[in-house]
Structures are given as C-alpha cells and as structure tokens.
Backbone as CSV, one residue per row, in Angstrom:
resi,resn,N_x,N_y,N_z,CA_x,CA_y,CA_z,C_x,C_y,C_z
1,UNK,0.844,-1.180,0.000,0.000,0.000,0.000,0.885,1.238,0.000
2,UNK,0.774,2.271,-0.852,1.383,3.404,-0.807,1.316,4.277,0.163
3,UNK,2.802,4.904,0.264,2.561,5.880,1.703,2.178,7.358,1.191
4,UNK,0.709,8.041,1.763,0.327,9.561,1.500,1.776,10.011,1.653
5,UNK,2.031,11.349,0.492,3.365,11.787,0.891,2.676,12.985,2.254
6,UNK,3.976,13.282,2.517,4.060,14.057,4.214,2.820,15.491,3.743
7,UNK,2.732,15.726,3.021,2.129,17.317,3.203,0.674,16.901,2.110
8,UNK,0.229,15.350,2.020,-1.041,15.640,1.740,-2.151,15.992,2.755
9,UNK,-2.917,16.773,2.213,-4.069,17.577,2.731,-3.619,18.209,3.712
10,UNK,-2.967,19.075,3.438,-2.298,20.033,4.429,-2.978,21.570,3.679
11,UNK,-3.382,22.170,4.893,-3.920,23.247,4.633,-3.098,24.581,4.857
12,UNK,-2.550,25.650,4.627,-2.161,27.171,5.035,-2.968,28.050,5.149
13,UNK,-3.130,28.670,6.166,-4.518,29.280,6.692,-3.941,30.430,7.567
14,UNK,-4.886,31.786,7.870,-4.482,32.620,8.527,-4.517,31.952,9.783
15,UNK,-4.330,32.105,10.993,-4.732,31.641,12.500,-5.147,32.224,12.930
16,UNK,-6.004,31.785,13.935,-7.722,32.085,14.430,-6.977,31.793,15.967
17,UNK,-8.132,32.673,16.578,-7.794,32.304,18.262,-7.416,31.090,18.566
18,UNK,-8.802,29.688,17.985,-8.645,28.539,18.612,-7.557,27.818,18.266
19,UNK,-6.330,28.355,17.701,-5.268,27.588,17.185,-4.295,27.913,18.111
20,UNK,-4.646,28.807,19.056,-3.448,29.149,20.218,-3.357,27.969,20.989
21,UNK,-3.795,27.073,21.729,-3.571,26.351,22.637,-2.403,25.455,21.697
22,UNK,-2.471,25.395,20.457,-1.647,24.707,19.856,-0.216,25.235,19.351
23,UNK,-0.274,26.777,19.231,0.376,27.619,18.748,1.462,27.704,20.127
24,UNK,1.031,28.015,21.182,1.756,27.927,22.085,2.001,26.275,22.499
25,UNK,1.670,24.932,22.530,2.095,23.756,22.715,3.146,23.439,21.822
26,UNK,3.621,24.161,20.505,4.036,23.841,19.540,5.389,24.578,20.331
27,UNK,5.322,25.784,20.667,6.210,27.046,20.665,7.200,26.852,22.059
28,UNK,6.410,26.140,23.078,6.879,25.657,24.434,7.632,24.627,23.837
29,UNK,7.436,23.537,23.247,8.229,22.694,22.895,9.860,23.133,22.198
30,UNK,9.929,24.112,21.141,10.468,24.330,21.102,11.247,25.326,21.660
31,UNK,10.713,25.803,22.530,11.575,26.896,23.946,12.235,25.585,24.454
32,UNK,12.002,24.772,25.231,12.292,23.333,25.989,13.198,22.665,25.615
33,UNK,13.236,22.499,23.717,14.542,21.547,23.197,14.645,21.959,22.215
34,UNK,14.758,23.031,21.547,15.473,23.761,20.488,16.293,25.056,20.614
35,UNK,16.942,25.283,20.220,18.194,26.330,19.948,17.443,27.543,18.910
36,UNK,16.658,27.555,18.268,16.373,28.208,17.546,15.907,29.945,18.250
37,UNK,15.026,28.997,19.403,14.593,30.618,20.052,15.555,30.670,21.119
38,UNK,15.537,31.580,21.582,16.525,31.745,22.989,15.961,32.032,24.045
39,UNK,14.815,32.024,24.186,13.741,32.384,25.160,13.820,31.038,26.319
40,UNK,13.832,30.876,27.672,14.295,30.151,28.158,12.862,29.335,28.933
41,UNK,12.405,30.133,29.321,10.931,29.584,29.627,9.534,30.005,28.807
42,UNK,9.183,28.693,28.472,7.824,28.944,27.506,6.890,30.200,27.932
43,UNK,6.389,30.790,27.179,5.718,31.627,27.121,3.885,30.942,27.407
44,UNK,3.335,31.616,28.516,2.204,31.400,28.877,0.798,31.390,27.557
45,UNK,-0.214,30.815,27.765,-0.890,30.893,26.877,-1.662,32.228,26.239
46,UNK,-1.917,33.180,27.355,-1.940,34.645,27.465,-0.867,35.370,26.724
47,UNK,0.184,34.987,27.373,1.097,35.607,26.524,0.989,35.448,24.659
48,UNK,0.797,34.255,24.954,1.042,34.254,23.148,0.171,34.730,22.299
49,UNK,-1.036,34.579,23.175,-2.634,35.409,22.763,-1.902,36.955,22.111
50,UNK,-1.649,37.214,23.866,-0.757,38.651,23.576,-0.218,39.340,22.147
51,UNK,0.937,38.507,22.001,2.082,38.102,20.953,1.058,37.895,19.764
52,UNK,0.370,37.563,19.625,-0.309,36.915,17.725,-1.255,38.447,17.564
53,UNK,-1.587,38.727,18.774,-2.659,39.737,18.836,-2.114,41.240,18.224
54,UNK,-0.652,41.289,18.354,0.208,42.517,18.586,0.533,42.164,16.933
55,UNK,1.147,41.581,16.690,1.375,41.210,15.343,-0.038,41.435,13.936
56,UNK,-1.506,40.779,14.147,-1.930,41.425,13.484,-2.851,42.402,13.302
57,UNK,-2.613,43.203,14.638,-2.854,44.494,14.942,-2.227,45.301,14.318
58,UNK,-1.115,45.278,13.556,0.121,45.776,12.708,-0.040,45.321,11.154
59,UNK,-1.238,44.718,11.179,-1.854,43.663,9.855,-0.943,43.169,9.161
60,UNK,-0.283,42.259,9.752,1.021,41.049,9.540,0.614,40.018,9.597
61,UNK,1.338,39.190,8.949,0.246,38.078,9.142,0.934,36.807,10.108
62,UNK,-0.225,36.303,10.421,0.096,34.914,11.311,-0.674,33.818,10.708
63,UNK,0.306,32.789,10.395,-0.498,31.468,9.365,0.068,30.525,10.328
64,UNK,-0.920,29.167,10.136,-0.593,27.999,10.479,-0.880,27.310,9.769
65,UNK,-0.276,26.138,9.822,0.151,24.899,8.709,-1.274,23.995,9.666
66,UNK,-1.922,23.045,9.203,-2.799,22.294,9.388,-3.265,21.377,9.004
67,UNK,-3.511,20.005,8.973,-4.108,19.194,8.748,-4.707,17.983,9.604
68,UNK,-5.949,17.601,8.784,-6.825,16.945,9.464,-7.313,17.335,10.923
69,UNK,-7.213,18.730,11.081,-7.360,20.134,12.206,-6.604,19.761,13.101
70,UNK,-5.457,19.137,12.976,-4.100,19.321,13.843,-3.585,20.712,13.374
71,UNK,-3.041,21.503,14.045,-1.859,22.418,13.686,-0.848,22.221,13.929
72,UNK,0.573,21.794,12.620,1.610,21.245,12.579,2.687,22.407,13.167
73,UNK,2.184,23.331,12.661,3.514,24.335,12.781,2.319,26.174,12.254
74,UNK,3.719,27.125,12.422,3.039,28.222,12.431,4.608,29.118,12.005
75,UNK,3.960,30.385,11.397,4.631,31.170,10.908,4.052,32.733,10.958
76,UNK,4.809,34.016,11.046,4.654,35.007,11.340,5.842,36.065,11.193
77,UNK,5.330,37.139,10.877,6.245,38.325,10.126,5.849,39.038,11.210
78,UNK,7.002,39.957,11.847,6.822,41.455,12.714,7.724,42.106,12.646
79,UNK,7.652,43.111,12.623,8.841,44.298,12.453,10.322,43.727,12.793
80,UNK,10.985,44.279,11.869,12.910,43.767,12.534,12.872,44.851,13.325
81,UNK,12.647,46.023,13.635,13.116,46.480,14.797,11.673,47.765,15.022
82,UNK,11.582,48.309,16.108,10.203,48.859,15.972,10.359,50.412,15.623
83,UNK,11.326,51.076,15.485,11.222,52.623,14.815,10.930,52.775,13.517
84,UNK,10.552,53.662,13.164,9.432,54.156,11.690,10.084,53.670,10.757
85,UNK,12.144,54.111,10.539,12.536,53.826,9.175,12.703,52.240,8.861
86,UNK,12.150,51.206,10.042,12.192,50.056,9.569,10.695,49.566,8.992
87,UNK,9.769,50.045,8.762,8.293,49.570,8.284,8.581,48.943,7.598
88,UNK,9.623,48.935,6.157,9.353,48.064,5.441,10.476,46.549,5.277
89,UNK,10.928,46.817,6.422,11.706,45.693,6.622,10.966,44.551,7.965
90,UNK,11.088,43.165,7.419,10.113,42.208,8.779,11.465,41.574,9.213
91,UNK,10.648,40.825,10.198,11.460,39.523,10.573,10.322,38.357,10.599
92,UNK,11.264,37.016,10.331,10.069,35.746,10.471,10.760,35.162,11.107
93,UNK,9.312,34.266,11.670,9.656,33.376,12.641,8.300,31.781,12.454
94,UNK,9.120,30.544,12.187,8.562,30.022,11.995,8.734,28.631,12.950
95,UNK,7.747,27.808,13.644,7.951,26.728,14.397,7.026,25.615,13.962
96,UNK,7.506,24.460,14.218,7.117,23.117,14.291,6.570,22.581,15.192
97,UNK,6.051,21.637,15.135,5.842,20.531,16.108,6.726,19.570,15.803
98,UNK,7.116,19.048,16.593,8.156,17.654,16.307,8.401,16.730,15.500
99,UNK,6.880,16.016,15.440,6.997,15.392,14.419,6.256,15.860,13.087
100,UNK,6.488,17.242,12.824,5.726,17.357,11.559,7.400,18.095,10.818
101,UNK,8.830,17.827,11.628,9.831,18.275,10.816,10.475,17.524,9.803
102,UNK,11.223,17.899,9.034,11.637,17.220,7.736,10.951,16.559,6.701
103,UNK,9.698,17.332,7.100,8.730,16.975,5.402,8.557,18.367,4.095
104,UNK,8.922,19.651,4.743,9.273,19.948,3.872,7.984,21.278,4.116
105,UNK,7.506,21.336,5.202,6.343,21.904,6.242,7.109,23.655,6.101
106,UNK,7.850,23.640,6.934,8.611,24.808,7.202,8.873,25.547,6.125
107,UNK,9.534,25.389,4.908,9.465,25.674,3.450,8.071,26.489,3.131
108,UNK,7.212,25.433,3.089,5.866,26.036,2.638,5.431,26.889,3.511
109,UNK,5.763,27.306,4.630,4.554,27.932,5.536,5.803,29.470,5.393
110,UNK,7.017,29.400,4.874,7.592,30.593,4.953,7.517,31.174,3.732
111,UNK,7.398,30.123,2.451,7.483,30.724,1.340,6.066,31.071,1.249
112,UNK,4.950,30.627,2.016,3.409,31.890,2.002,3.800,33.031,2.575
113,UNK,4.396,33.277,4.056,4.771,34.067,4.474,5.104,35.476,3.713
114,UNK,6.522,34.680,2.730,7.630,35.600,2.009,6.300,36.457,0.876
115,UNK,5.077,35.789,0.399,4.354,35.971,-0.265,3.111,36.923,0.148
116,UNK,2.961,36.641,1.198,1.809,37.889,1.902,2.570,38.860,2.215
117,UNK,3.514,38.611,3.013,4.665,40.191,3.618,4.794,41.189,2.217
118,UNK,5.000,40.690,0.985,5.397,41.182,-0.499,4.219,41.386,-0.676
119,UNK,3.069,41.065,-0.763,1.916,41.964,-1.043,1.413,42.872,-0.378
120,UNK,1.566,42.971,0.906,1.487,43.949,1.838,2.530,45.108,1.528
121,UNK,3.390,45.406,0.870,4.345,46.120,0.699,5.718,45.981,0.732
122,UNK,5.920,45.222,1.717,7.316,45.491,2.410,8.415,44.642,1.724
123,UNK,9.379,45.776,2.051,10.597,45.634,0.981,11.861,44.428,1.363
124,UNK,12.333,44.251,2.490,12.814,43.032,3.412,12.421,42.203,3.974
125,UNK,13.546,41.164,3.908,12.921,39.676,5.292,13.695,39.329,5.965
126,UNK,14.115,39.305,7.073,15.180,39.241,7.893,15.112,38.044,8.862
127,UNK,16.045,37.229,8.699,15.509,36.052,9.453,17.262,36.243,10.319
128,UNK,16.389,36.267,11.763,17.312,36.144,12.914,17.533,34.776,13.743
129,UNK,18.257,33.685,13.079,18.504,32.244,13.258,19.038,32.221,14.580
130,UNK,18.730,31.436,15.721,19.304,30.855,16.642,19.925,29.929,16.398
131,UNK,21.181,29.668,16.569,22.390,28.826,17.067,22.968,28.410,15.444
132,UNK,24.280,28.964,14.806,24.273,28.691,13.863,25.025,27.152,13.765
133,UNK,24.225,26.178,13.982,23.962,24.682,14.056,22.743,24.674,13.533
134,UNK,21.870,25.610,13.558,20.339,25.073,12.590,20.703,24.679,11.773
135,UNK,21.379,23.969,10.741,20.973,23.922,9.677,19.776,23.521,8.400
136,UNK,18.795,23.168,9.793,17.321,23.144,8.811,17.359,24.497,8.819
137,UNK,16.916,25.031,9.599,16.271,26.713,9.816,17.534,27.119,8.636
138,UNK,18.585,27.536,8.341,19.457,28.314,7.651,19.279,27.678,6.289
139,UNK,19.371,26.269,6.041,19.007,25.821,4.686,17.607,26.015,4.370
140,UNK,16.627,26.045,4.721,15.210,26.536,4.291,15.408,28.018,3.803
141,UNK,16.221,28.924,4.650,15.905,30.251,4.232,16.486,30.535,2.765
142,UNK,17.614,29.798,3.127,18.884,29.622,1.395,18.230,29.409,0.040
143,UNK,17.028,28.163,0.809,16.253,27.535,-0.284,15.520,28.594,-1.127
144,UNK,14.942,29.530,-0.053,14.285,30.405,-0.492,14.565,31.515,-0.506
145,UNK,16.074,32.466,-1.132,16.357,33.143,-1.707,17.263,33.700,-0.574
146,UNK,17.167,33.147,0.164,17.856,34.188,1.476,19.308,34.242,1.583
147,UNK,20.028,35.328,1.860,21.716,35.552,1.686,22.107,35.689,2.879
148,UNK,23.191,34.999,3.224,23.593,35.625,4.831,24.255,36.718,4.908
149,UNK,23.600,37.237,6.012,24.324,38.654,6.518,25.435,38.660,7.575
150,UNK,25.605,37.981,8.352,26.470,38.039,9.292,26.431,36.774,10.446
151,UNK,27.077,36.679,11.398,27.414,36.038,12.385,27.184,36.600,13.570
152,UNK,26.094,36.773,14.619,26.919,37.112,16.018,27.316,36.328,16.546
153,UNK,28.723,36.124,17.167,29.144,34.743,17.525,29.066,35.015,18.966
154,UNK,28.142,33.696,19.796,28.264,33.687,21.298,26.977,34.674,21.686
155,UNK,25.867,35.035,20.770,25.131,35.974,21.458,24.124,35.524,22.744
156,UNK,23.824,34.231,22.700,23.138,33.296,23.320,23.751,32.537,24.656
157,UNK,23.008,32.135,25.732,23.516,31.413,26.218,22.305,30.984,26.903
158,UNK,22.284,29.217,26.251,21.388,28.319,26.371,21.784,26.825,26.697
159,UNK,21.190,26.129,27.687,21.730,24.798,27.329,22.956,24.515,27.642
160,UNK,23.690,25.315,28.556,24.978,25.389,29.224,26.064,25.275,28.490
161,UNK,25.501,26.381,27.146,26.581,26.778,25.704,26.127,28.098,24.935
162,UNK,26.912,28.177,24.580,27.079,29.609,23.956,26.272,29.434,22.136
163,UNK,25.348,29.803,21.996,24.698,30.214,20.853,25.432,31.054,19.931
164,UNK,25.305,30.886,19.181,25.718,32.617,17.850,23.855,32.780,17.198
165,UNK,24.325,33.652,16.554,22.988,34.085,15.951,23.513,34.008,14.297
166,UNK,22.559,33.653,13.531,22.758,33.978,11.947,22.180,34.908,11.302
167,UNK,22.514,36.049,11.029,21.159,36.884,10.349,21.398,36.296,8.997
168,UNK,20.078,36.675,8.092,19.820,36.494,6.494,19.363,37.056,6.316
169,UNK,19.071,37.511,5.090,18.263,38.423,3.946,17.562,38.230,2.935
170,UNK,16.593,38.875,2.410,15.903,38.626,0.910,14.962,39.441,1.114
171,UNK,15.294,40.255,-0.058,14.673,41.244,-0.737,13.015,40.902,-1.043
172,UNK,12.073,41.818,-0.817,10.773,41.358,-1.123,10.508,42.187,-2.526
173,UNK,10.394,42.276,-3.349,9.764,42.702,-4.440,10.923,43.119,-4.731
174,UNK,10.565,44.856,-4.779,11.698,45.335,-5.826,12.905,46.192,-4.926
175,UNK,13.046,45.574,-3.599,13.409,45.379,-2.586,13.826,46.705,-2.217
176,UNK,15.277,47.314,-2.415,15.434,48.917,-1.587,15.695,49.448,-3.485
177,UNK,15.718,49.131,-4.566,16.332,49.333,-5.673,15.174,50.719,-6.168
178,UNK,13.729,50.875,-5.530,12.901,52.001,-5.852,12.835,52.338,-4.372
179,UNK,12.041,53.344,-3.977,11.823,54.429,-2.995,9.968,53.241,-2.775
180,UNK,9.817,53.419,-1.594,8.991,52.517,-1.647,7.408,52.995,-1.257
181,UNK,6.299,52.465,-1.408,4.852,53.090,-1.336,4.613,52.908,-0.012
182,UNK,4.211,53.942,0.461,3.749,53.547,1.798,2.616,52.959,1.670
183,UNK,2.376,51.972,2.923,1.396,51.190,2.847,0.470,51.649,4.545
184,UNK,-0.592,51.579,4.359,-1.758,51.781,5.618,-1.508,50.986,6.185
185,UNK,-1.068,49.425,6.017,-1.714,48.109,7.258,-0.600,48.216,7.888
186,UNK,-0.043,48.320,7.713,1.739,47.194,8.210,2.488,48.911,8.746
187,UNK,2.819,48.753,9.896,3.899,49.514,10.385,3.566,50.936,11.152
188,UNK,4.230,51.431,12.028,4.067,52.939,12.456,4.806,53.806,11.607
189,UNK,4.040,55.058,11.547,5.037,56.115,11.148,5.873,57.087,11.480
C-alpha cells in the first residue's frame, strides 16, 4: 500500500484564536529543546494570545500549517526592529511541532509568508537564526532566496553553551532598488 506523501491535505490558513492552545504547545516545545529561540521559559498561553494579537494588529500576518485540524507548525512576520525607518523591513519566525519536521512543512509555511509580507508592501525579510547549528532553519531560508548577513558569535547562552545568531536576507519585491509606497496596514510612522 502506498505511503500519503508528508504534506497531503495540508492546509495554510491565517490563524484564528482557537489555534493558540496549539500555537503555544508547539512554541513551548520548542523553547524546551530547540536552539532556535533563545527564550528560556515557555511563554504562557496569554502571553502568546498577547504576541499573535500585537502582530496582526500591525496587519502582519500569522499562518498555520494544518491538517486533518491538527496544527503542525506556524509562521509570522513582525517588524525587525520597531522605529518608523524600519516599516518596510520584517522579521520571520517560523515553528514546528516535532513530528511534523523534515517533510518539507517549514518551506511552505515561509514561502506563504515571504508571499503575503510582499503583497502587503514590504521591501525586506530578515531572518534572525538561533544557534548557527540550525541547519534546517538556515538551509530553508537559502532555499528560499535568502543571503547571509552576518554572524553574532556567542550571542546566546542556552543549554549550558554559547549560541551565535545567523542573520539572512531577501529582498521582497523590488526590494530597496525604488523608494517605496507607503502602505496603511503594516507599520508605524
């Protein structure tokens, strides 16, 4: 009998309140045993309410990956830094559940991402990698157009070791090469 490949009937969808209990079960897990975030204790379920709430209040988007109304994983764009001349530059951040990694999940839920952030306006994507040992997280971004910017080496300290950070890049549209439109949803001025 043939095996469904990994991402049939998998849905990409904005996220809705009732996907928090999962959004945060997903996100604690990886606070707990991943390197990626540096955050040391999971973030409360409030909190993350908080956190998704703040994001598309800024009309950014927050998607989750889904199927068979599991939520596998989740993805989200928010400002790289919060003063005016960065509006059109984001940062993403995308997580798993455990066993929904190495099918190829993470890919898809960033390259929608890279795709709504670019219709919304904005001219950058800045992905701020924890521990440069990801090499899923750093090869996904590569996959999808992303250039590295730099190294902080040692910015972290997790796991009774020293982290670096990876930044990357990729241009969203016609990236800084025109003067860019301001847009209403996304950003302060």
């Amino acid at each position: 009998m043939p095996v469904a490949p990994p991402l049939t009937g998998l849905l990409l969808r904005p996220s809705r309140p009732d996907d928090l209990p999962a959004i945060t079960t997903i996100y604690a897990w990886n606070v707990e045993h991943g390197s990626g975030t540096f955050e040391l204790e999971p973030p409360s379920l409030p909190e993350m309410t908080r956190r998704r709430d703040d994001v598309l209040a800024k009309g950014l988007p927050w998607l989750v990956a889904e199927r068979a109304g599991t939520v596998l994983g989740y993805a989200y764009a928010n400002h790289f830094r919060p003063r005016p001349a960065y509006r059109f530059a984001l940062e993403d951040s995308v997580y798993l559940a455990p066993d929904a990694r190495g099918q190829g999940l993470g890919r898809l839920l960033l390259a929608e991402l890279l795709a709504r952030c670019e219709a919304l306006g904005a001219r950058q994507m800045f992905a701020v990698i924890g521990d440069s040992a990801n090499a899923a997280s750093i090869g996904v971004h590569r996959a999808l157009g992303f250039d590295d910017v730099g190294v902080m080496r040692g910015a972290g300290w997790k796991f009774d070791r020293w982290l670096d950070v990876v930044i990357m890049q990729r241009a969203l549209g016609p990236g800084s090469a025109t003067a860019p439109v301001e847009y209403a949803t996304v950003g302060p001025r």
